[in-house]
Biopython code that builds the backbone (N, CA, C, O; Angstrom):
import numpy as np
from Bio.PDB.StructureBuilder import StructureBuilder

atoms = [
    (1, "UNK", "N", (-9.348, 14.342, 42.323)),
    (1, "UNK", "CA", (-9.433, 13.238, 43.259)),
    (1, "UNK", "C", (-10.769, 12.520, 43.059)),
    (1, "UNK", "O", (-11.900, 12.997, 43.152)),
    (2, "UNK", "N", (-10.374, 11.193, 42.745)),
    (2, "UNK", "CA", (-11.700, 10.187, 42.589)),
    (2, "UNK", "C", (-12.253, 10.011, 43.842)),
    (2, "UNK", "O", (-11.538, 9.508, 44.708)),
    (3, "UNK", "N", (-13.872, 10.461, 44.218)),
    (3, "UNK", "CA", (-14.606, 9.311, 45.064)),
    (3, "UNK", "C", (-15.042, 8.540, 45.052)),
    (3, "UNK", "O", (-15.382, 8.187, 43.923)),
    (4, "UNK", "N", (-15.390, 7.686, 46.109)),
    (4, "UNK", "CA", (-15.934, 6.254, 45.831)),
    (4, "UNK", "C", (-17.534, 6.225, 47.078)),
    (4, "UNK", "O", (-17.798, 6.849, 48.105)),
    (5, "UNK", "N", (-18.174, 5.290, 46.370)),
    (5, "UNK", "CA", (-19.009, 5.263, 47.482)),
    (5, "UNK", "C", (-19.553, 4.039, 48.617)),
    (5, "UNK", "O", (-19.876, 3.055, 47.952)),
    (6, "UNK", "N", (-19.688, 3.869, 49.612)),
    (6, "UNK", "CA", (-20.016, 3.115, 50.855)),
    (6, "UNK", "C", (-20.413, 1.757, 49.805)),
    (6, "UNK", "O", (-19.795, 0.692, 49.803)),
    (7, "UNK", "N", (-21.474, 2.057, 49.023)),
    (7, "UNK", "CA", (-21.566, 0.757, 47.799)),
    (7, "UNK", "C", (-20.563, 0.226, 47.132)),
    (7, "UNK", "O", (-20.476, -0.942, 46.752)),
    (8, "UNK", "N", (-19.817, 1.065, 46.992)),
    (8, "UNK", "CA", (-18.092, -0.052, 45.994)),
    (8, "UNK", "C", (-17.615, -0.848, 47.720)),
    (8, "UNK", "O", (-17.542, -2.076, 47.742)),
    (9, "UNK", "N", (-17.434, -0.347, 48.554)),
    (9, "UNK", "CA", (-16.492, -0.798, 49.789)),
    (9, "UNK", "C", (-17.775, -1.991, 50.147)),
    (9, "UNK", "O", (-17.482, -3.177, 50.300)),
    (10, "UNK", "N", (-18.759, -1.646, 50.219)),
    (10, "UNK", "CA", (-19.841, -2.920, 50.157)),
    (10, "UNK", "C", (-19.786, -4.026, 49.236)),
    (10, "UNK", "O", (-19.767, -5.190, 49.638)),
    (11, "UNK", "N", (-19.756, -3.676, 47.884)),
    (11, "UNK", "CA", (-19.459, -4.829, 46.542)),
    (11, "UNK", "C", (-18.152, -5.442, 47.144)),
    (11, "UNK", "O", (-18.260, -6.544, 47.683)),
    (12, "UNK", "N", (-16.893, -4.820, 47.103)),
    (12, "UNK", "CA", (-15.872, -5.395, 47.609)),
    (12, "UNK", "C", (-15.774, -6.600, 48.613)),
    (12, "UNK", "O", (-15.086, -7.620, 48.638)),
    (13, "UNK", "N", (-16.711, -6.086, 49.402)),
    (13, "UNK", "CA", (-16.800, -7.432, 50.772)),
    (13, "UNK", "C", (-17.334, -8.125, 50.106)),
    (13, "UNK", "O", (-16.892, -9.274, 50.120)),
    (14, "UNK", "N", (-18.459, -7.864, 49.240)),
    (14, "UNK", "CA", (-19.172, -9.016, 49.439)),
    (14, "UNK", "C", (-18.705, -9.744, 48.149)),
    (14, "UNK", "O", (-19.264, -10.824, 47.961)),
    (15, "UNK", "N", (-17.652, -9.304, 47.086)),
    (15, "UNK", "CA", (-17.025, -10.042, 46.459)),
    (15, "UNK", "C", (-15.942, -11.018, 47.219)),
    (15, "UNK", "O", (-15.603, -12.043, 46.628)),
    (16, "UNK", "N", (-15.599, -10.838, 48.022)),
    (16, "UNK", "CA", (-14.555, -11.382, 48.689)),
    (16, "UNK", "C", (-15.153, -12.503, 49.881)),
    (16, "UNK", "O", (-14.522, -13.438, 50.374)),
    (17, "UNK", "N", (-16.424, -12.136, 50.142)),
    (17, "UNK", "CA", (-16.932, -12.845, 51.260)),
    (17, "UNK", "C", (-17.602, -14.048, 50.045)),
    (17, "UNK", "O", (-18.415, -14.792, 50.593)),
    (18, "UNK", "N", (-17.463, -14.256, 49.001)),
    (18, "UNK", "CA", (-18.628, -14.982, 47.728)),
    (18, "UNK", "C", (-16.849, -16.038, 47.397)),
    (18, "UNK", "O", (-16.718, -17.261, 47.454)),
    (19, "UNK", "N", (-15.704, -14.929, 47.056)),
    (19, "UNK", "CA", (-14.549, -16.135, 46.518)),
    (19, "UNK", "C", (-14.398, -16.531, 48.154)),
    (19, "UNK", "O", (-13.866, -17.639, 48.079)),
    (20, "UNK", "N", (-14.537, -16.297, 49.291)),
    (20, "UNK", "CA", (-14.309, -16.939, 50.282)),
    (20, "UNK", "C", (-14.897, -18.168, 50.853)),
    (20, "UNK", "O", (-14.226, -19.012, 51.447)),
    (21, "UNK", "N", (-15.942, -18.229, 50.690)),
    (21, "UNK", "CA", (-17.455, -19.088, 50.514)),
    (21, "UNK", "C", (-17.097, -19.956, 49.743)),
    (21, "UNK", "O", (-17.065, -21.095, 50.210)),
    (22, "UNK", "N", (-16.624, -19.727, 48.031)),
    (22, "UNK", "CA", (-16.116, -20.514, 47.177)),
    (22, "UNK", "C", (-15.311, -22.216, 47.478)),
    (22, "UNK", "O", (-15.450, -23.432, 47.343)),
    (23, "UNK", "N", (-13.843, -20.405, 48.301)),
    (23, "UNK", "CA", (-12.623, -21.813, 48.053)),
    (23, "UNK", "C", (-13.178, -22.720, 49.362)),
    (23, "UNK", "O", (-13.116, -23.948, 49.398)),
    (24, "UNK", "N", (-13.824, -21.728, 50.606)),
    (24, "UNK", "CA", (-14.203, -23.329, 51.509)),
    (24, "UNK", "C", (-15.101, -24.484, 51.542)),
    (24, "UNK", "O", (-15.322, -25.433, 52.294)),
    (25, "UNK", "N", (-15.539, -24.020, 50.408)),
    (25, "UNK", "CA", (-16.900, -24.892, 49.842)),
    (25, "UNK", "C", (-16.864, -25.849, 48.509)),
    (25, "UNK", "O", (-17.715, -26.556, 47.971)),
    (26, "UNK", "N", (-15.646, -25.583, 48.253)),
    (26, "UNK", "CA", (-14.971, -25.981, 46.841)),
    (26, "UNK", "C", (-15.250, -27.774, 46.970)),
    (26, "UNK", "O", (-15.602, -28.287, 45.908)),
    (27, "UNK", "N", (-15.141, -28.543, 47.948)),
    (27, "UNK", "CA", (-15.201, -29.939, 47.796)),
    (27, "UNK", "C", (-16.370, -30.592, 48.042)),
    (27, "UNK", "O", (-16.493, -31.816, 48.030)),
    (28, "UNK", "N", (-17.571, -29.487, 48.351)),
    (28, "UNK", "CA", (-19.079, -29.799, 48.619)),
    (28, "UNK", "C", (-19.456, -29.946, 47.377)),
    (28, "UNK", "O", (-20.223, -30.895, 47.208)),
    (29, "UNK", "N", (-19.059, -29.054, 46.015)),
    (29, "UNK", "CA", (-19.399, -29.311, 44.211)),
    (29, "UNK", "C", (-19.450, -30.855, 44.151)),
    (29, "UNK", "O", (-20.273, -31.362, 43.390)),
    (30, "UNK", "N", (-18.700, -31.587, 44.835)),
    (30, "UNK", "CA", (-18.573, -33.518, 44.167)),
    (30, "UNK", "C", (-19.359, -33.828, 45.017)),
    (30, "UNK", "O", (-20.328, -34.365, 44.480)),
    (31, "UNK", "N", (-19.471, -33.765, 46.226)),
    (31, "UNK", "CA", (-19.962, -34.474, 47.480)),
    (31, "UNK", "C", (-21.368, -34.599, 48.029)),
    (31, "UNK", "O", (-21.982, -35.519, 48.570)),
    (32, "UNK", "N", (-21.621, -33.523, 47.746)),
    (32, "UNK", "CA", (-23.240, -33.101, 47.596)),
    (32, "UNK", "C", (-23.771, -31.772, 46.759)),
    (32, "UNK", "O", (-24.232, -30.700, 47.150)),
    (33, "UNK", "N", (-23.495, -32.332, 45.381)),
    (33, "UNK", "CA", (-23.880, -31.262, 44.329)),
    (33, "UNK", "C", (-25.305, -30.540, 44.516)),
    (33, "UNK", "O", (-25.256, -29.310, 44.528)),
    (34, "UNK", "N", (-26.310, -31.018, 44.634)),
    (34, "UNK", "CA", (-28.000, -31.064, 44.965)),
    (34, "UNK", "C", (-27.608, -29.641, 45.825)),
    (34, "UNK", "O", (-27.547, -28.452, 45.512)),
    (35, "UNK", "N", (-27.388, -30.375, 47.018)),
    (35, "UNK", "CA", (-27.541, -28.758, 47.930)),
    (35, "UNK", "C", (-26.340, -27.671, 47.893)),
    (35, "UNK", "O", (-26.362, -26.648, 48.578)),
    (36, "UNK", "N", (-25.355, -27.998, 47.065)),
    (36, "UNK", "CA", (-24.522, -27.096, 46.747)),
    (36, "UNK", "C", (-25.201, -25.984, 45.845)),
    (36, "UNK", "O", (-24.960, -24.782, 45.961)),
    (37, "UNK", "N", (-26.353, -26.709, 44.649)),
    (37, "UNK", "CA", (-26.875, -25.988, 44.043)),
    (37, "UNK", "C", (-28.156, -25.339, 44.549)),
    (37, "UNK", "O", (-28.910, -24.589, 43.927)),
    (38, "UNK", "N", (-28.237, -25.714, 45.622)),
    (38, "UNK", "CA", (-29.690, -24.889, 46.029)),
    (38, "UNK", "C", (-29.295, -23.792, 47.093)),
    (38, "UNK", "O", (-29.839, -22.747, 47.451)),
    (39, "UNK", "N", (-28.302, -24.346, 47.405)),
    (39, "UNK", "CA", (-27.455, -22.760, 48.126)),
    (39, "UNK", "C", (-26.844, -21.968, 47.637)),
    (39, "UNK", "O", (-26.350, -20.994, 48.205)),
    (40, "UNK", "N", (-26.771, -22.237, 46.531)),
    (40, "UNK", "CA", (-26.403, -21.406, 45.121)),
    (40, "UNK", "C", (-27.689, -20.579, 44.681)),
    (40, "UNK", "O", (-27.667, -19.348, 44.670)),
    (41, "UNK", "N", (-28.600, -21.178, 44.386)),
    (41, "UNK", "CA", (-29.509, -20.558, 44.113)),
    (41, "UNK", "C", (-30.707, -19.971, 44.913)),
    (41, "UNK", "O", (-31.553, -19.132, 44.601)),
    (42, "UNK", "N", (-30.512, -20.645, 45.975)),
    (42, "UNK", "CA", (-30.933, -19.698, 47.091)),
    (42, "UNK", "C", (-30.793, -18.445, 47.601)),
    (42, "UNK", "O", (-31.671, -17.682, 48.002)),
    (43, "UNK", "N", (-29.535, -18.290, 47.550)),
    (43, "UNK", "CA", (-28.505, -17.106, 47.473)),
    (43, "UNK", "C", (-28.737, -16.325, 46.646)),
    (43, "UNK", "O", (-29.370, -15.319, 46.969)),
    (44, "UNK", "N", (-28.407, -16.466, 45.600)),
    (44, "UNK", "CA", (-28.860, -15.747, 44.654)),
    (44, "UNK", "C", (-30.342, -15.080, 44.052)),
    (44, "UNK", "O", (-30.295, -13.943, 43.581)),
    (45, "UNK", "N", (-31.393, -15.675, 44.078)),
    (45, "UNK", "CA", (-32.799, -15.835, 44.689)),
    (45, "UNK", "C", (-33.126, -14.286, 45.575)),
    (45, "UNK", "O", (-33.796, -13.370, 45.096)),
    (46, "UNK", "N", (-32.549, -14.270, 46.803)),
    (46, "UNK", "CA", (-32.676, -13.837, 48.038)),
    (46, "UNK", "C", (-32.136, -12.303, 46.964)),
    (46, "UNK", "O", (-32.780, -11.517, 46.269)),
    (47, "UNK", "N", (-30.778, -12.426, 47.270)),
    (47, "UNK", "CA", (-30.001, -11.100, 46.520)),
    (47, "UNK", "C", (-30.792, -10.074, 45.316)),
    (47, "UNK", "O", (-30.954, -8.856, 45.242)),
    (48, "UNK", "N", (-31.191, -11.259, 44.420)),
    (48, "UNK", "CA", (-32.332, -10.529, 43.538)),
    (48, "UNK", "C", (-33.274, -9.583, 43.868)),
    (48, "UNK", "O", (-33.397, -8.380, 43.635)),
    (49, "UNK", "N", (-34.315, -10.937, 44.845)),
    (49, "UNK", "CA", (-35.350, -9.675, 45.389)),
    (49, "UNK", "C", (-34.849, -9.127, 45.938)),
    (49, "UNK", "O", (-35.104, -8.002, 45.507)),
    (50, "UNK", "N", (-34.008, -8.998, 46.945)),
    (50, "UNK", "CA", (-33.485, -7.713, 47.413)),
    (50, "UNK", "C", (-33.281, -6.798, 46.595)),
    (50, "UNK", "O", (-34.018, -5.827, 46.765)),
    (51, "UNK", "N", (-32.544, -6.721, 45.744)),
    (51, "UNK", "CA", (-32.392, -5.365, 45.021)),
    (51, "UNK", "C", (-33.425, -5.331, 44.228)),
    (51, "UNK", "O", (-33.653, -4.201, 43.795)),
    (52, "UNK", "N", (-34.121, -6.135, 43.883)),
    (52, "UNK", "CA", (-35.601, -5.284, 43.150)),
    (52, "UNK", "C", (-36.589, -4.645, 43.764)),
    (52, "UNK", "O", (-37.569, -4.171, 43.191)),
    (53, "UNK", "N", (-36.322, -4.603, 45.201)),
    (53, "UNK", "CA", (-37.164, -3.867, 45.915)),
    (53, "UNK", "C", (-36.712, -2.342, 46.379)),
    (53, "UNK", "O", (-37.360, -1.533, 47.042)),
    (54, "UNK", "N", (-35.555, -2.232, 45.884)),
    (54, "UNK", "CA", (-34.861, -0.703, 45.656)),
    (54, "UNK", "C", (-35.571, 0.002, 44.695)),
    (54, "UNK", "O", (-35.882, -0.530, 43.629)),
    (55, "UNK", "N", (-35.887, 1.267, 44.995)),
    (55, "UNK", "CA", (-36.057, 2.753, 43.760)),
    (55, "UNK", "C", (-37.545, 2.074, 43.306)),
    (55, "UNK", "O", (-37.921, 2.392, 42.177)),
    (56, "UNK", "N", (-38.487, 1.102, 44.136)),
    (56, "UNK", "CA", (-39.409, 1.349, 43.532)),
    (56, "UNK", "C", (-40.914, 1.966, 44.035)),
    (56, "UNK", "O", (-40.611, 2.725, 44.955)),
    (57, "UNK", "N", (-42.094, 1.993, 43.902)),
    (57, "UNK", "CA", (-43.258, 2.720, 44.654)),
    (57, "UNK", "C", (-43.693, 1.637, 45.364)),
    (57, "UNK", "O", (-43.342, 0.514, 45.002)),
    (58, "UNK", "N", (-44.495, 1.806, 46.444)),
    (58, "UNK", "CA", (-45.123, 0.862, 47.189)),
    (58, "UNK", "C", (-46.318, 0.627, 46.399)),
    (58, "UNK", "O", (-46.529, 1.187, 45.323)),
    (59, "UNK", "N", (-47.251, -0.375, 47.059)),
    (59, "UNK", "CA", (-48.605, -0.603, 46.018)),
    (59, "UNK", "C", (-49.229, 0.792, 46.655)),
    (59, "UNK", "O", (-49.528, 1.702, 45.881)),
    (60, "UNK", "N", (-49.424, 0.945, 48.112)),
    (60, "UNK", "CA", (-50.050, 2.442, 48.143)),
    (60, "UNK", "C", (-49.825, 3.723, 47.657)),
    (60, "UNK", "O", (-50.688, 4.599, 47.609)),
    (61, "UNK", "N", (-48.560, 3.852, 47.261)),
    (61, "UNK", "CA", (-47.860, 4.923, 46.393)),
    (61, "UNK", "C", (-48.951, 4.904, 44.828)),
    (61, "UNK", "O", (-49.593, 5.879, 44.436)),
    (62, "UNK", "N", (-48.922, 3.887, 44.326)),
    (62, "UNK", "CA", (-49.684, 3.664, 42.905)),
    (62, "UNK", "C", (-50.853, 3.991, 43.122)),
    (62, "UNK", "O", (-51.446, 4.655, 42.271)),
    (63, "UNK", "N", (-51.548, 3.574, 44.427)),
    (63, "UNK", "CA", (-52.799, 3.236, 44.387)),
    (63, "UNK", "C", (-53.622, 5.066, 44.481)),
    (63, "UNK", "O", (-54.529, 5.512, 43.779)),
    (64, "UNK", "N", (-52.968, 5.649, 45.450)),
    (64, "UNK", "CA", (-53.079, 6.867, 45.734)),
    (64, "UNK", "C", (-52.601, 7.610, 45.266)),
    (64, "UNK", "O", (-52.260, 8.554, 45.979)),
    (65, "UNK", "N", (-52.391, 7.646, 44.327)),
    (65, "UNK", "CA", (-51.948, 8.988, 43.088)),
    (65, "UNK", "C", (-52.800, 9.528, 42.149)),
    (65, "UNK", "O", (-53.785, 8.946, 41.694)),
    (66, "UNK", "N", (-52.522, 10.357, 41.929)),
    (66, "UNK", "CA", (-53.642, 11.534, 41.247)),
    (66, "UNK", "C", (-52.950, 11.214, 39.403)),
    (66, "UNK", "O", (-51.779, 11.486, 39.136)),
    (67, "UNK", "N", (-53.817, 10.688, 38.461)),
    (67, "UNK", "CA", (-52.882, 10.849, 37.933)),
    (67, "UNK", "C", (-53.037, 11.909, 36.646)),
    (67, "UNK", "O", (-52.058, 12.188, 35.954)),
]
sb = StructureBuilder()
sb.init_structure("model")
sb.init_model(0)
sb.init_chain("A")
sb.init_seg("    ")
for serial, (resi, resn, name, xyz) in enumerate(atoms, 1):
    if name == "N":
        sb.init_residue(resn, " ", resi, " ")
    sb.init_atom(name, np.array(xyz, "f"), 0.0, 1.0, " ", f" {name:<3s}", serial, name[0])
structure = sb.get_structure()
């Protein structure tokens, strides 16, 4: 028996909440491309640092280590 974890059922939404976003946003691409693309990349932006701030040391972690 395969498990899965709280992170796939998470990706899932938030794949579905991204084609959902899509199709209702689909006629903002002609209408106002500019901020279509900065909420695009805003979004995306945001998501990044978020996960680059996973699994890593704080600056006090570095700073205070023996090495």
């Amino acid at each position: 028996m395969d498990t899965f974890s709280v992170g796939d059922i998470f990706y899932r939404l938030a794949g579905i909440y991204v084609i959902r976003w899509l199709i209702i946003n689909r006629k903002r691409i002609f209408k106002d491309t500019k901020n279509w693309f900065l909420d695009i990349g805003t979004t995306l932006s945001i998501a990044y640092f978020f996960s680059m701030s996973f699994g890593h040391l704080t600056i006090t972690d570095n700073l205070f280590t023996n090495p």
